[in-house]
C-alpha positions as CSV (number, residue, x, y, z in Angstrom):
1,X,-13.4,-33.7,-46.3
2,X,-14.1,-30.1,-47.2
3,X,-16.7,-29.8,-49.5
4,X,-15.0,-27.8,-52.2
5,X,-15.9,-26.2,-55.3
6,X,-12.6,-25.7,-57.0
7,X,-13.8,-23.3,-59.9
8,X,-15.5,-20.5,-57.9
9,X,-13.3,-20.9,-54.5
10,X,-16.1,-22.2,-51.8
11,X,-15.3,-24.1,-49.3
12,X,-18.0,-25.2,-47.1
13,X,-18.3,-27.4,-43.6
14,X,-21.1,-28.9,-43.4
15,X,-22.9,-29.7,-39.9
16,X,-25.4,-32.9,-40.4
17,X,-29.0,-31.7,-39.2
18,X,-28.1,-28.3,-40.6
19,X,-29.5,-28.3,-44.0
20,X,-26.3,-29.7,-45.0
21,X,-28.5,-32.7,-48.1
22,X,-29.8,-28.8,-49.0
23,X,-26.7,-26.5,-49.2
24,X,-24.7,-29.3,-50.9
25,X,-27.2,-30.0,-53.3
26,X,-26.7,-26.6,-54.4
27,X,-23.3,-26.1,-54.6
28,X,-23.3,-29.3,-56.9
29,X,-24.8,-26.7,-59.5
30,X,-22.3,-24.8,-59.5
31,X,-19.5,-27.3,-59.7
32,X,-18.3,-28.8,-62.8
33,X,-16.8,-31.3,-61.4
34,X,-19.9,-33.2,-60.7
35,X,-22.5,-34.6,-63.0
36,X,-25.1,-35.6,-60.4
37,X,-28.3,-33.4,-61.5
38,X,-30.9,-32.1,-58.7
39,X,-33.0,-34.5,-60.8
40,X,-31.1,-37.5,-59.0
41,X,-30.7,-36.1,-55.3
42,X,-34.7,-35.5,-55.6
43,X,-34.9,-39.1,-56.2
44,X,-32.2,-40.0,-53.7
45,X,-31.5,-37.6,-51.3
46,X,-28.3,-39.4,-50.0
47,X,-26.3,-39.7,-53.2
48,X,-25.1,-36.2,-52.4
49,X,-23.3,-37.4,-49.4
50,X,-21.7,-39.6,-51.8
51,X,-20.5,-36.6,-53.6
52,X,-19.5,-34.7,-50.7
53,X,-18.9,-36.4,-47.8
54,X,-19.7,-34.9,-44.6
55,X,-16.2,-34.9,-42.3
56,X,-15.4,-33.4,-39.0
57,X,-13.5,-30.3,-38.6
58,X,-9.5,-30.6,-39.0
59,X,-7.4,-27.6,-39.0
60,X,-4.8,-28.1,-41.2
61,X,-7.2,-28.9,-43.9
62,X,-9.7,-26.4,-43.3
63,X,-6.7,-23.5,-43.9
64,X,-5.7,-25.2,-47.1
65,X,-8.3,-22.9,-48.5
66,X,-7.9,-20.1,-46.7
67,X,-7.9,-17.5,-49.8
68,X,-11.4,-19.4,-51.1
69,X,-14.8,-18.2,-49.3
70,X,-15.0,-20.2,-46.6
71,X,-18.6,-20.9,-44.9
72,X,-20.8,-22.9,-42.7
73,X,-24.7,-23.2,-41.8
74,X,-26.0,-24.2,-38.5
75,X,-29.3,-24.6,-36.7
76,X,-30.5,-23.8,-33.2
77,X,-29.3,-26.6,-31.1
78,X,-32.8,-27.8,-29.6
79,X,-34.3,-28.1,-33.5
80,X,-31.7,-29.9,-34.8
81,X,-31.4,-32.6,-32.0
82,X,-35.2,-33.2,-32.0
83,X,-35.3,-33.5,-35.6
84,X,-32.6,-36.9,-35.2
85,X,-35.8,-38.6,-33.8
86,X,-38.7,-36.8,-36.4
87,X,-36.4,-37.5,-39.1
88,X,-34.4,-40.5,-38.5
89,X,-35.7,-42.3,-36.0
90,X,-39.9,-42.2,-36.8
91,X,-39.4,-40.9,-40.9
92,X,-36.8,-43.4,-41.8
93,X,-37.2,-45.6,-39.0
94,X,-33.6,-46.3,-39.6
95,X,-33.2,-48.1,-36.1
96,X,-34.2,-51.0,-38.1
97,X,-31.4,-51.2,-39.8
98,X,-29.0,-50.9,-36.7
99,X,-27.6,-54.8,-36.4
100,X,-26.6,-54.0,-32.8
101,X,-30.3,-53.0,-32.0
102,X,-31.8,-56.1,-33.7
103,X,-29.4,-58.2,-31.9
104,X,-30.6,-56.9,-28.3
105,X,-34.1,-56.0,-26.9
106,X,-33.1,-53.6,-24.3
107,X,-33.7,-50.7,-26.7
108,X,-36.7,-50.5,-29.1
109,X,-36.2,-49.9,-32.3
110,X,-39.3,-47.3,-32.6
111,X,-39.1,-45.5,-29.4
112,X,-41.2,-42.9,-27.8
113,X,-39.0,-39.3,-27.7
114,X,-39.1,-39.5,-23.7
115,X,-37.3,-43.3,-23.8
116,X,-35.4,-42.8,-27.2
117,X,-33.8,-39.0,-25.7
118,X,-33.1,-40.4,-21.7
119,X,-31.0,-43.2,-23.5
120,X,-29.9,-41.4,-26.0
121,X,-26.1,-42.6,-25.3
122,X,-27.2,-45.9,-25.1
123,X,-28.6,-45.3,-29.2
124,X,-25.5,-43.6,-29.9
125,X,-23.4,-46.4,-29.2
126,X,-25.4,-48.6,-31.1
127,X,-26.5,-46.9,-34.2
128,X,-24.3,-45.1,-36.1
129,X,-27.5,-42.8,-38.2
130,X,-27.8,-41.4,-34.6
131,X,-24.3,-41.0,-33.3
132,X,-23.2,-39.2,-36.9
133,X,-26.6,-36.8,-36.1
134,X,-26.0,-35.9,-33.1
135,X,-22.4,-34.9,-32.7
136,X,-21.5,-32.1,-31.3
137,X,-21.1,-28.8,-33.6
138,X,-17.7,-27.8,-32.7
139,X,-16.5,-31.0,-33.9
140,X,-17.7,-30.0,-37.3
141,X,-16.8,-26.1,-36.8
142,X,-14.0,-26.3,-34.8
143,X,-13.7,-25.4,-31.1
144,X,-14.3,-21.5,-31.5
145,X,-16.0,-21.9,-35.1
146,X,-13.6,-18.2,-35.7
147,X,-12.2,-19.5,-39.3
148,X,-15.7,-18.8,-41.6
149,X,-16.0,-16.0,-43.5
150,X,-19.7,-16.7,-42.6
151,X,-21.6,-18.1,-40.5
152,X,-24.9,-19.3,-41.7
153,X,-27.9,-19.3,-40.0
154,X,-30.3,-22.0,-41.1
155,X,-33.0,-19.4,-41.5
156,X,-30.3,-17.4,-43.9
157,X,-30.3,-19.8,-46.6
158,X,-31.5,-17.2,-48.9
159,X,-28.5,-14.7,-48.1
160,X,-26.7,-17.9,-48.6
161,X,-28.3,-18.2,-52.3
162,X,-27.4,-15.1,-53.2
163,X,-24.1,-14.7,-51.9
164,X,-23.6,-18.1,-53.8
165,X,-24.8,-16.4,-56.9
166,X,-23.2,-13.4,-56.6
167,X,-19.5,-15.4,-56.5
168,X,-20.6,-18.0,-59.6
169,X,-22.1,-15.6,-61.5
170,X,-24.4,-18.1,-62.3
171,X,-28.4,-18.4,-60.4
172,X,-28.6,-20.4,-57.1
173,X,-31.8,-21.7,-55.3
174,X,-31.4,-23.9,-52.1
175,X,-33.7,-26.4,-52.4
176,X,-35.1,-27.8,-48.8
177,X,-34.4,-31.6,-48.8
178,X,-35.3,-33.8,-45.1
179,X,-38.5,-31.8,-43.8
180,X,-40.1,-33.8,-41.4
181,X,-43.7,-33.6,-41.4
182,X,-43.7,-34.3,-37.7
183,X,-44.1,-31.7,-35.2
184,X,-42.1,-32.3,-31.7
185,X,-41.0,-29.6,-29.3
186,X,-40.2,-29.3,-25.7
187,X,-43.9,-29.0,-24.0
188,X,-44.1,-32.5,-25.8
189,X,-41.4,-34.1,-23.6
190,X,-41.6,-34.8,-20.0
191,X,-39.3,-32.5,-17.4
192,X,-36.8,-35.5,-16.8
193,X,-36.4,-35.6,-20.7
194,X,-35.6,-31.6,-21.2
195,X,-33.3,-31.8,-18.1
196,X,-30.9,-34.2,-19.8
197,X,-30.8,-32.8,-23.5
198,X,-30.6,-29.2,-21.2
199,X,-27.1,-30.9,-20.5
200,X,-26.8,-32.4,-23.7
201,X,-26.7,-29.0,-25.5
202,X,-24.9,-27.2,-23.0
203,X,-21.5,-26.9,-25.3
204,X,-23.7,-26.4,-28.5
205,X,-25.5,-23.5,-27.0
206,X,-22.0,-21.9,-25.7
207,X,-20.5,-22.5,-29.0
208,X,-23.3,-20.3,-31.0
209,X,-23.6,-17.9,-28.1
210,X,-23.5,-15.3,-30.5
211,X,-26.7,-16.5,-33.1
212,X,-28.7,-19.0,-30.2
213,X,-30.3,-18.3,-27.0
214,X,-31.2,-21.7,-24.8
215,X,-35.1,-22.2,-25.0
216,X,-34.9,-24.1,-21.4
């Protein structure tokens, strides 16, 4: 599903990890086809994904609105895989509520990052939180991510805000929704560790070539 706000023509893809509980809560102030207030997301941050459902890319609908303003925001690679584990795994703790993982003991359900990132497939296929998070982006932008009028970087959300407002007519802030207070980067993580998300990110890091350098 494109998230799609009919009366001003903006179509945007959204990329889980990438700001995405942010951008959409602001594009719901814009659109009168929703009454959810930024009131309710502040309370519960997922009822905007009921509202706009976060899909995977697919061509035919994407060019349904080719005329509109069509954009996406993403987020260097690295960042937005190690904030699946800050954020979903140690914040939310939502392996807890993976029924595969509480049926099994194999994999802990609060893992360290070296454990929960080396079996990082093995958490994929058994919780779906982490599999939705850690898809790959081209199969939210597409394979060459060519069809945007603009590409977002995550740090841009304030061009975002005011391109926004500049096609509403109307003011738009980007509020920041799913910081993690929890600080984890590479030096953190043992050599074994950065050689397989090093793989992991290979196609992500080709894909945004253009805004993303590889840290390894």
């Amino acid at each position: 599903m494109v998230v799609a706000v009919k009366k001003h023509q903006i179509a945007y893809m959204a990329v889980p990890k990438a700001a995405c509980s942010s951008v959409k809560a602001a594009l719901s102030t814009i659109d009168p086809s929703t009454s959810i207030t930024l009131g309710d997301i502040e309370k519960d941050v997922d009822l905007i994904h009921e509202v706009y459902p976060t899909r995977r890319y697919r061509p035919h609908r994407w060019r349904e609105y080719a005329d509109w303003f069509q954009f996406t925001v993403v987020r260097d690679p690295l960042k937005r895989l190690l904030s699946v584990y800050t954020d979903r795994v140690v914040k939310r703790q939502e392996l807890f509520n993976s029924p595969k993982l509480s049926k099994q003991f194999v994999l802990p359900q609060d893992p360290d990052p070296d454990f929960f990132f080396q079996h990082l497939d093995r958490y994929i296929a058994s919780a779906s939180s982490v599999k939705h998070h850690t898809l790959p982006f081209k199969l939210f932008l597409g394979p060459e991510a060519s069809e945007f009028d603009r590409v977002f970087k995550i740090e841009e959300l304030p061009e975002l805000a005011e391109k926004l407002s500049d096609i509403s007519g109307e003011k738009v802030s980007i509020p920041r929704f799913n910081r993690s207070k929890i600080s984890l980067g590479l030096d953190d993580l043992k050599p074994e560790t950065i050689s397989f998300i090093r793989a992991y990110l290979e196609g992500d890091y080709a894909l945004l070539s253009d805004l993303y350098d590889p840290p390894f």
